[in-house]
C-alpha positions as CSV (number, residue, x, y, z in Angstrom):
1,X,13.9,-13.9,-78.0
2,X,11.2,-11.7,-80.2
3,X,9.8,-15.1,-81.9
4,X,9.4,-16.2,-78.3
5,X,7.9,-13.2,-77.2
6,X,5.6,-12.6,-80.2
7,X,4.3,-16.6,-79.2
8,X,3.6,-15.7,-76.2
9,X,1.4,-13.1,-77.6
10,X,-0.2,-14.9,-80.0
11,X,-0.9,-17.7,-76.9
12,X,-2.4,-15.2,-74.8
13,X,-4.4,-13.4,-77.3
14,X,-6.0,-16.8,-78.6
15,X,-6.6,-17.5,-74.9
16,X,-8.7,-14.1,-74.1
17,X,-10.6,-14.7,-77.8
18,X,-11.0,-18.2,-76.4
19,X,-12.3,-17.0,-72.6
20,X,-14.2,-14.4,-74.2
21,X,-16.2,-16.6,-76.9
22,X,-16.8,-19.2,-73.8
23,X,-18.1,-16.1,-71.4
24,X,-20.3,-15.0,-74.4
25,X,-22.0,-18.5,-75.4
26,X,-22.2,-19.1,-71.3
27,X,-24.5,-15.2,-71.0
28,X,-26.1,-16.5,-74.1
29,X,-26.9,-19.9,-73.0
30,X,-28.6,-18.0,-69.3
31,X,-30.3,-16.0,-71.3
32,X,-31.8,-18.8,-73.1
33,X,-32.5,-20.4,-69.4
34,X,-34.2,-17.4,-68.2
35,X,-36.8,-17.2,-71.1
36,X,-37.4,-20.7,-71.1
37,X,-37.9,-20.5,-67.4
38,X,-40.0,-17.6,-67.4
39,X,-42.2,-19.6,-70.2
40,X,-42.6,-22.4,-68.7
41,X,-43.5,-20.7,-65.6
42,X,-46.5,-18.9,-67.2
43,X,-47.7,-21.9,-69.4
44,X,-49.0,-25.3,-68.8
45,X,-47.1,-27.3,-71.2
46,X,-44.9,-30.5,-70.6
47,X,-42.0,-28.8,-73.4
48,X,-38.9,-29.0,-71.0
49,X,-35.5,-26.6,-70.9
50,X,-33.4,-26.9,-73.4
51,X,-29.7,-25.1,-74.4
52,X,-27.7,-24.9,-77.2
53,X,-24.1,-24.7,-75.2
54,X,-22.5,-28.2,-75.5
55,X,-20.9,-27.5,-72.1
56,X,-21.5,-30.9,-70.2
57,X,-22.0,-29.1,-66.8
58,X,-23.9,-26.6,-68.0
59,X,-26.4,-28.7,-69.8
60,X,-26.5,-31.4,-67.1
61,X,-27.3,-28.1,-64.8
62,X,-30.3,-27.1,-67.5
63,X,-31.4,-30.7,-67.3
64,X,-32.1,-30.8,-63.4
65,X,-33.4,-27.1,-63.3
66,X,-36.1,-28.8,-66.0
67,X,-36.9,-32.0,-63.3
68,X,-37.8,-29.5,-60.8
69,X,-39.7,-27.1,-62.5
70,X,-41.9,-30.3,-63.6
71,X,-41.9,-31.3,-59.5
72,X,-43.0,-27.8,-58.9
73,X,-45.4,-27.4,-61.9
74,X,-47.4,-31.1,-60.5
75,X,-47.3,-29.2,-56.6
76,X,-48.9,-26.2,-58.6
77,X,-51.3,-27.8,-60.2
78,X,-51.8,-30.0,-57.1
79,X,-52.4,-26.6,-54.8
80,X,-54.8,-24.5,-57.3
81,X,-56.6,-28.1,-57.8
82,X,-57.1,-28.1,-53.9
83,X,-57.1,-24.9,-53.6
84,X,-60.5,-24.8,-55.6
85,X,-62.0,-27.9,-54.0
86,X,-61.7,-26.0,-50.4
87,X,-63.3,-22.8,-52.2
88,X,-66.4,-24.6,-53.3
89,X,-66.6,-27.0,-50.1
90,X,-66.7,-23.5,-47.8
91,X,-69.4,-21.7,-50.3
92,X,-71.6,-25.0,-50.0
93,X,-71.1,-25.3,-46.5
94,X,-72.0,-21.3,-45.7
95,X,-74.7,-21.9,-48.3
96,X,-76.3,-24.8,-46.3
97,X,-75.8,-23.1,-43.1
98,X,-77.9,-20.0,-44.4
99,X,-81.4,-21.8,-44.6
100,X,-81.4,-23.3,-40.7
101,X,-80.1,-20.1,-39.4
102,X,-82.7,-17.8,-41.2
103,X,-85.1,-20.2,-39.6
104,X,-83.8,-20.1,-36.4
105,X,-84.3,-16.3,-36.2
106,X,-87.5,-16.5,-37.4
107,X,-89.0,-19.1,-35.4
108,X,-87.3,-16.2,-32.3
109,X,-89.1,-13.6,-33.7
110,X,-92.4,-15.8,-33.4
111,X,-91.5,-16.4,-29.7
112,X,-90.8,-13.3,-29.0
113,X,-94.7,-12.8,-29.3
114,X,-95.6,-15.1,-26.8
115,X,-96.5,-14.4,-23.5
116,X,-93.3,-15.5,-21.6
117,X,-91.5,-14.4,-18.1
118,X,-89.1,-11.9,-18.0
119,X,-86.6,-14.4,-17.6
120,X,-87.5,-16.2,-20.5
121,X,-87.7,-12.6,-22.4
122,X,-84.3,-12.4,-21.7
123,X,-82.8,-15.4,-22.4
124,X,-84.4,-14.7,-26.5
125,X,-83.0,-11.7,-26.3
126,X,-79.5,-13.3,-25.9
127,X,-79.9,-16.2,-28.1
128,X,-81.5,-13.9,-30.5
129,X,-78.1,-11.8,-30.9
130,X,-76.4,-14.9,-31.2
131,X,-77.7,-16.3,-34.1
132,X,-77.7,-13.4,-35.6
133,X,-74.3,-12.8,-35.4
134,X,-73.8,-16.5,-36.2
135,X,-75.8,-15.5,-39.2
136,X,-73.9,-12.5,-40.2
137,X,-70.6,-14.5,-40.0
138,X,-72.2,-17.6,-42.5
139,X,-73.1,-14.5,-44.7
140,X,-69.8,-12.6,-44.9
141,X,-68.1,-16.1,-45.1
142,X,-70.1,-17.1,-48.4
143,X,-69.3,-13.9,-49.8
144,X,-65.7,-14.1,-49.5
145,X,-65.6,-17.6,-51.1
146,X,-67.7,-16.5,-53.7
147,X,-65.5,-13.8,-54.1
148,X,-62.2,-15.2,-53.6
149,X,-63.4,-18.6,-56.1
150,X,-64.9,-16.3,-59.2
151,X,-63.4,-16.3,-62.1
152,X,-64.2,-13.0,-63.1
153,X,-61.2,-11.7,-61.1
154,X,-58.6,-13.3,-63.7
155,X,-59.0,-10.8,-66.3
156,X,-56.9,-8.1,-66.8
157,X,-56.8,-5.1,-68.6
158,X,-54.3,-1.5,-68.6
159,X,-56.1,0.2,-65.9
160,X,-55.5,3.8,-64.6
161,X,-55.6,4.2,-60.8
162,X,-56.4,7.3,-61.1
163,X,-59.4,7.1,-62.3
164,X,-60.8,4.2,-60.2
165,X,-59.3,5.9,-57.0
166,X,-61.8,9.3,-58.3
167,X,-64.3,6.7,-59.0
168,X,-64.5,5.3,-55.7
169,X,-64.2,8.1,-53.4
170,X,-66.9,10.0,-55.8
171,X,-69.6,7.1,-55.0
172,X,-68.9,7.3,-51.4
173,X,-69.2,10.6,-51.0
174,X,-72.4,10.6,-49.5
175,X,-71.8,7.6,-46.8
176,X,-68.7,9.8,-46.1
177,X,-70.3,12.7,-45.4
178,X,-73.2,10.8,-43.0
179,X,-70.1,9.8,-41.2
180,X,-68.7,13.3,-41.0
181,X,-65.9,12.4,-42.6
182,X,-64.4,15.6,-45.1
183,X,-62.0,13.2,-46.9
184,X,-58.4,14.9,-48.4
185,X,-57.6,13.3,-51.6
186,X,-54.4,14.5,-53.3
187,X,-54.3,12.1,-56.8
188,X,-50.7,12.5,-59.4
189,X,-51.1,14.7,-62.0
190,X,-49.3,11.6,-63.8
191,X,-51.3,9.1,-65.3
192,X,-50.7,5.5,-63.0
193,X,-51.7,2.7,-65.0
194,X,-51.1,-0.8,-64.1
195,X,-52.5,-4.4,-65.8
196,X,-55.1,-5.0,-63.3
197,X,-58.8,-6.3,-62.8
198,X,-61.3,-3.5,-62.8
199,X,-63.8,-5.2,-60.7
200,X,-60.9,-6.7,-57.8
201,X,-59.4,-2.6,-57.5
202,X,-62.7,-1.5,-57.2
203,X,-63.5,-3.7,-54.4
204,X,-60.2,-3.4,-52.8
205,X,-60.7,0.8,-53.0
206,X,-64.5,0.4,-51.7
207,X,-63.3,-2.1,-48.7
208,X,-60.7,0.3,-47.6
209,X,-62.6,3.7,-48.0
210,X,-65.4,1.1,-45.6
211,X,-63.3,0.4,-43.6
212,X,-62.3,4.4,-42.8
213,X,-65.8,4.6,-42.0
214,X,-66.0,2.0,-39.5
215,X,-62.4,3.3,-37.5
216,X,-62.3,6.8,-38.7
217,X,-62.6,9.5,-35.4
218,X,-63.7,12.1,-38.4
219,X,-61.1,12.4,-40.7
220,X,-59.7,10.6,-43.8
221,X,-56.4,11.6,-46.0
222,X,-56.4,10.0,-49.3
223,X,-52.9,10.0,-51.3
224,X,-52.1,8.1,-54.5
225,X,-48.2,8.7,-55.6
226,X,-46.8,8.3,-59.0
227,X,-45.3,5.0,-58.5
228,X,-48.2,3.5,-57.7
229,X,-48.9,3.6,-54.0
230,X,-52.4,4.5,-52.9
231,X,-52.3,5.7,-48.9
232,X,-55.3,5.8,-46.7
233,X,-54.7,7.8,-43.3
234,X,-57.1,8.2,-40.6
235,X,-57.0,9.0,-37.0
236,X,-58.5,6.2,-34.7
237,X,-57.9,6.5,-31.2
238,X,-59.7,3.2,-30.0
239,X,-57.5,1.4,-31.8
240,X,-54.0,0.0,-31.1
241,X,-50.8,-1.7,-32.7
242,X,-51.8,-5.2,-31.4
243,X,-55.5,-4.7,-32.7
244,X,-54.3,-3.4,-36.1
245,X,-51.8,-5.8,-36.5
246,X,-54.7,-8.1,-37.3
247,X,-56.9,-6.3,-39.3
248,X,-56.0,-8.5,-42.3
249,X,-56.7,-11.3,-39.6
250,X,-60.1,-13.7,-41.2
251,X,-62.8,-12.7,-39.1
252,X,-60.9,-10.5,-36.9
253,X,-62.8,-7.4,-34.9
254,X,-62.0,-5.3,-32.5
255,X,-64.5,-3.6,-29.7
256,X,-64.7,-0.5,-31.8
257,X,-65.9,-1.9,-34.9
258,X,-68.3,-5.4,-34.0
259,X,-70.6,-4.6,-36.5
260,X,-67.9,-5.5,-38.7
261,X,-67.4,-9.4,-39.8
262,X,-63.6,-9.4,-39.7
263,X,-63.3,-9.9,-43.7
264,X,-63.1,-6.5,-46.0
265,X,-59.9,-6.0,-45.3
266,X,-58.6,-9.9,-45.7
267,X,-60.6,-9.6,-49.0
268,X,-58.7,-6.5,-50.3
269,X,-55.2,-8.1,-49.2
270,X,-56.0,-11.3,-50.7
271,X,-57.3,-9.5,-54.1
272,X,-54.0,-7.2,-54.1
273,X,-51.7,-10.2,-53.7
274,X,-53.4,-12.1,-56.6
275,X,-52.6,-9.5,-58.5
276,X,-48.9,-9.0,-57.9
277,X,-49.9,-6.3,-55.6
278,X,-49.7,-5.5,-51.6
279,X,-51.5,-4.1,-48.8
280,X,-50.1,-3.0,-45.4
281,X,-51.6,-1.7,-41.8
282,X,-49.4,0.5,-39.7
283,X,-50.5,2.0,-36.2
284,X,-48.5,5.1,-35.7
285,X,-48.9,8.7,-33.4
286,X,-52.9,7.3,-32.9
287,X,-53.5,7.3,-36.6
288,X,-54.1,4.1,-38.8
289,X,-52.1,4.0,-42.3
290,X,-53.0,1.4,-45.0
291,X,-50.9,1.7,-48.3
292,X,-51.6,-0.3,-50.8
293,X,-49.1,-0.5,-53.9
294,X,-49.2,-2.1,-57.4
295,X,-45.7,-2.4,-59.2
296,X,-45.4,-2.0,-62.5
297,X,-45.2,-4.9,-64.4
298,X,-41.9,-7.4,-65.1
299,X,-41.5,-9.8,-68.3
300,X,-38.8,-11.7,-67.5
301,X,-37.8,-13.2,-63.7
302,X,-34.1,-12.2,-65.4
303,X,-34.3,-8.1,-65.9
């Protein structure tokens, strides 16, 4: 009775050793999956997935994550390829558009000299304001593909947000104060730093302190938070949820702001995305909050 018990020991302890060493080499083998994944992910290479577990399933699994990561690679590749082609057709096209228009306007401003009813007078006046808001449009329009198409956005470097936050607000101090706009700016004592572009933050900070401007009834509360969060809180009565639920809209204005071309703020959402980043609009107690957060930065899709 002891031999058979002390079998039965033996059994199941070389059955846990032999579960155990299979759950080890199968946490090993993922782990192996993960980094390859996240590799191949960030690299251009045709090197496939491989594993070093013999398990049949395991590896046949390995094999068809590696067909569709080369499926999705091509569709990648495929997209950024178009992606650019649609870039450079819009610039051209804004870019042709700019020479006809600038002549229309000023063949209007040589009729406007002519001796002409009052009729007439007003009918330039209307066609006058329509070109050059057609005109203002092709301009903001081949700014943001120029923008959005540079490569000088794809750098990055370890950036503090604090600094650039003080950076910004300090150079629009003076168009802030035209406005009569006494900004509040409380920054972390701790030091935010994130792997960003300098030049894309700088234009995402200077499109939303712009933006205050244009929709701010007179005040402006600036907060940037430790975990990276930057929020911009202003009252703006003339606006509403509907309206400010498309401010990141392309093009998008509302009656309070026409002098805007719809486009700052679809710039700095764009520019935060593309760099792992987001931006959101909420309409709340008359008072418009935009938050913008940058998250620290992952190695590995399997932390």
């Amino acid at each position: 009775m002891n031999a058979i018990l002390c079998l039965l020991c033996i059994i199941s302890i070389a059955a846990s050793v032999w579960a155990w060493g299979k759950v080890f080499l199968l946490r090993r083998a993922l782990e192996e999956l993960c980094i390859q994944f996240a590799d191949r992910l960030k690299e251009d290479t045709n090197v496939g997935i491989s594993v070093s577990m013999s398990d049949k399933k395991f590896r046949r699994f390995a094999a068809l994550l590696d067909r569709q990561l080369k499926v999705l690679r091509k569709e990648q590749i495929r997209y950024r390829q178009g992606d650019k082609e649609l870039k450079a057709a819009v610039t051209n096209i804004s870019h042709d558009l700019r020479t006809p228009l600038t002549a229309i306007c000023g063949y209007l401003d040589l009729m406007k000299e002519e001796e002409v009813s009052q009729t007439v007078r007003e009918y330039l006046f209307i066609v006058e304001n329509r070109a050059l808001a057609l005109k203002d449009l092709t301009e903001e329009l081949f700014r943001y593909s120029v923008i959005l198409s540079s490569e000088r956005y794809e750098e990055r470097e370890t950036l503090s947000l604090n600094l650039a936050l003080e950076e910004c607000i300090a150079g629009y101090y003076g168009a802030l104060k035209e406005a009569g706009i006494d900004p509040v700016v409380k920054i972390s004592e701790t030091a935010v730093k994130r792997n960003l572009n300098r030049q894309a933050v700088s234009r995402i900070l200077s499109n939303l302190i712009s933006n205050a401007i244009k929709y701010s009834d007179g005040d402006l509360f600036v907060e940037l938070k430790k975990d990276g969060s930057i929020l911009f809180r202003n009252r703006a009565k003339k606006l509403d949820e509907v309206q400010v639920g498309h401010l990141f809209d392309r093009f998008y204005t509302v009656e309070s702001g026409r002098d805007a071309a719809g486009l700052g703020l679809s710039i700095a959402k764009t520019l935060a995305e593309e760099m792992g980043g987001a931006l959101e609009a909420v309409y709340k107690n008359g008072s418009l909050y935009l938050k913008l957060y940058f998250s620290v930065d992952k190695s590995s899709v399997c932390d």
